[in-house]
N, C-alpha and C positions, 0 to 999 in steps of 0.2 A: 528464618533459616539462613545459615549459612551459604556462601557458595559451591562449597562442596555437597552439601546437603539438598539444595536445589538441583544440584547434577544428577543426585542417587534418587532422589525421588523422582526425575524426570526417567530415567532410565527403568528403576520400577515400574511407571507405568504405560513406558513405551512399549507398544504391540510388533512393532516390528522387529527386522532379525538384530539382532542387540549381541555384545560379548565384552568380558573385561579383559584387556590385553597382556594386564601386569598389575605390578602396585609398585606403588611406591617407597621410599627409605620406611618412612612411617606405619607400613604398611596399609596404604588406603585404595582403593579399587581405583584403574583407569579404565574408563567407561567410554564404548564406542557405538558407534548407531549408525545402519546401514539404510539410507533412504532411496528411494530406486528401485531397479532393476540392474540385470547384468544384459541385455540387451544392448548397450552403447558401451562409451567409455565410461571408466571408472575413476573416481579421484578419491584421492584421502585430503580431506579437510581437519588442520590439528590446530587449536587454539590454546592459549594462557600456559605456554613454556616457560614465560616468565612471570615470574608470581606477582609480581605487583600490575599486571596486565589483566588481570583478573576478571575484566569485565567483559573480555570477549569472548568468554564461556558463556555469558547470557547471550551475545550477536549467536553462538553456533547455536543456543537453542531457537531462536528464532528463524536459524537455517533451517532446520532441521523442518520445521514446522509450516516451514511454504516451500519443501519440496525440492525436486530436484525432474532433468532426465537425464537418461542413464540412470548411474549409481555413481552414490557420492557414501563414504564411509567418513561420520564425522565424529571428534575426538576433543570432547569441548574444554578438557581439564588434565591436561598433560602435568600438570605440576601441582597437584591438589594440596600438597604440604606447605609451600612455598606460597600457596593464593591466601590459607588459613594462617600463615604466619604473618603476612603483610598485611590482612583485615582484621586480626582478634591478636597479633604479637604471639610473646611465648605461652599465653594462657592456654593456645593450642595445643602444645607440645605435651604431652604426658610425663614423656620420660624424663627422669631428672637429670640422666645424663649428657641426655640430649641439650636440652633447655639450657644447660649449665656450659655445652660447647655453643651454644648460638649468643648466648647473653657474653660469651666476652667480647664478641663482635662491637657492640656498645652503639650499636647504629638504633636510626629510625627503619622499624622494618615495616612501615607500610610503603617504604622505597624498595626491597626486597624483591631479589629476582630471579636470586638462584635455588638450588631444593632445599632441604633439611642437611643437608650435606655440605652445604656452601656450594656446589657445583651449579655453574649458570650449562642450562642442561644445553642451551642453545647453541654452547659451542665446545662440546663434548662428540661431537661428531666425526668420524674419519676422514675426513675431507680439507685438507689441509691442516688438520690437525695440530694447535700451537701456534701456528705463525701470524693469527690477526694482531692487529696493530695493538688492539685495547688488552689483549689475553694476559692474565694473571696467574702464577703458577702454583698458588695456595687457597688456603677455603676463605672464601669472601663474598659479600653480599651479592656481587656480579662480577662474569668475567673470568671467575677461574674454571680451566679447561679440564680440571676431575686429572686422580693418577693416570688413566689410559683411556683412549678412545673409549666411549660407553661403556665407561667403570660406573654411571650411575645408572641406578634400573629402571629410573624412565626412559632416558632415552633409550636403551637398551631396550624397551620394548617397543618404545617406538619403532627403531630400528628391523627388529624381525617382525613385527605386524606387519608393516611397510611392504617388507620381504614377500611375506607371504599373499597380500594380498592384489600383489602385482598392476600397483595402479598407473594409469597414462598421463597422470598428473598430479602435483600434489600445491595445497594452498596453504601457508601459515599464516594466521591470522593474531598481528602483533599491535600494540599501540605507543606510539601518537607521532604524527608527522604526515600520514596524509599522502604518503607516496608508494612506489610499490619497486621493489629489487626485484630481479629474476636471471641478471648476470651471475655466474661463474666457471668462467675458461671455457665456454664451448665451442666446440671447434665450429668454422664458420655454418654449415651445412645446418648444425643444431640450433646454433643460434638465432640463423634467419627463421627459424618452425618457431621458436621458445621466442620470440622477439613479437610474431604476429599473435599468439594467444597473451599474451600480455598487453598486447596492444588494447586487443579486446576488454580483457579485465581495466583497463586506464579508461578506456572507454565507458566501463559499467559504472567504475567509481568515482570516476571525474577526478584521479589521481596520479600524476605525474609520473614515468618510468625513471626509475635512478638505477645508477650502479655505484658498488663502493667495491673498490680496488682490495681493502684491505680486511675484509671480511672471510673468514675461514670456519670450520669446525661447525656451521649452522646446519641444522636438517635440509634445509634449502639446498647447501653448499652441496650434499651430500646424494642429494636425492639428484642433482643434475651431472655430480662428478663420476658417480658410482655404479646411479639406476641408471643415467644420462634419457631421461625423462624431464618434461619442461615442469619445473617448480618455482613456486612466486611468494613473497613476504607483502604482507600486503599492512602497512599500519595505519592504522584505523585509529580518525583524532585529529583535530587539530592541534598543532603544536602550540596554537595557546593557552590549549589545557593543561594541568597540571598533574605529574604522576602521583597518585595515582588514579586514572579517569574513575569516577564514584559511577555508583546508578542514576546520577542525576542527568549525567547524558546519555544516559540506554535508549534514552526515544531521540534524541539526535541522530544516534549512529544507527540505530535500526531505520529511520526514516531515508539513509542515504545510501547505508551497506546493508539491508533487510531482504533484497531481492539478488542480489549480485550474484551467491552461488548459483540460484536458480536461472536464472537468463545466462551468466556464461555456460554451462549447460547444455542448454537451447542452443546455445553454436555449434555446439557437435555434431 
């Protein structure tokens, strides 16, 4: 099975409260799973926005599967078209007209990161919108920031899931590099709150706090500028590895990031 295919079957036979939030360019379900209670805090957990990151849609089913307290809402295939492009190419695509807009790209698209649209969904976000250092302003493998804030309909449903489901926190879960962001402009007051649960999370994962100055338009960005809620990128990987990390390091990363959701958590 494919990756995507692994999601829908997991989601099939998931007993608990379960919903799809949207679909995708391609039109393919985005699948989220509710583990928990609403008794504590709530977080949304979103994995594999970028499609060649792919393999941390199997780390959230393994979240999912040791649990949580409170309630954690997790979202293991944010880019389902973009993971299927970067592991099987254009053989994914059906449409020919689609296929025929992606093939003049002329790239390696198991490096692939942005949707079916070229839009890298990651920085399609309101939140400083346009102005990162790396932003691109046409359809491209990565990097382009889409005509308008959440002109693509994943994050666009990201975005109002988000909305609606009013969480105290949210975790994106990206690879490789082994560090974890959770800066963006907060005023001092926020930042010292948003500073010590990240501590936490560095703590869980034995992975270093960074900031990057020039980071804009991310769900991250967005969910700390907007919701002004503590939100954290967390990449998962050594930077020795190469993009993009295969299933051959699943039991790596689950041996180190297999319990993280669940114990930060238990901080609550």
């Amino acid at each position: 099975m494919n990756v995507y295919e692994t999601v829908a079957q997991f989601y099939n036979n998931y007993e608990g409260e379960k919903c799809v939030i949207g679909k995708s360019v391609l039109g393919r379900e985005l699948f989220a799973f509710f583990v928990g209670d609403r008794s504590g805090k709530i977080g949304i957990c979103q994995y594999a926005i970028h499609a060649r990151e792919w393999i941390t849609a199997h780390l959230a089913l393994e979240h999912i599967r040791r649990g949580v307290k409170g309630g954690v809402w997790f979202i293991p295939l944010m880019n389902p078209d973009g993971a299927l492009l970067a592991t099987e190419g254009l053989e994914s695509v059906e449409s020919e007209e689609r296929r025929a807009f992606l093939a003049r790209f002329k790239c390696d698209f198991s490096l692939w990161k942005a949707n079916a649209e070229g839009v890298d969904l990651n920085v399609n976000f309101p939140a400083e919108w346009g102005t990162g250092r790396s932003n691109v302003h046409e359809a491209a493998p990565a990097n382009y920031i889409g005509e308008l804030p959440l002109s693509a309909p994943e994050s666009r449903a990201l975005a109002e899931f988000t909305i609606s489901a009013c969480p105290d926190y949210t975790i994106s879960w990206h690879t490789k590099g082994e560090e974890i962001y959770w800066r963006f402009h907060q005023p001092f007051r926020r930042a010292c709150r948003d500073k010590r649960l990240a501590k936490r999370l560095s703590r869980l994962t034995g992975y270093p706090l960074r900031q990057v100055p020039y980071s804009a338009g991310g769900y991250k960005d967005w969910c700390v500028q907007k919701l002004k809620i503590p939100a954290f990128t967390v990449e998962a990987g050594s930077d020795c590895l190469c993009h993009p990390i295969g299933l051959e390091s699943l039991e790596r990363l689950v041996a180190i990031l297999g319990n993280t959701v669940r114990e930060f958590t238990e901080g609550f």
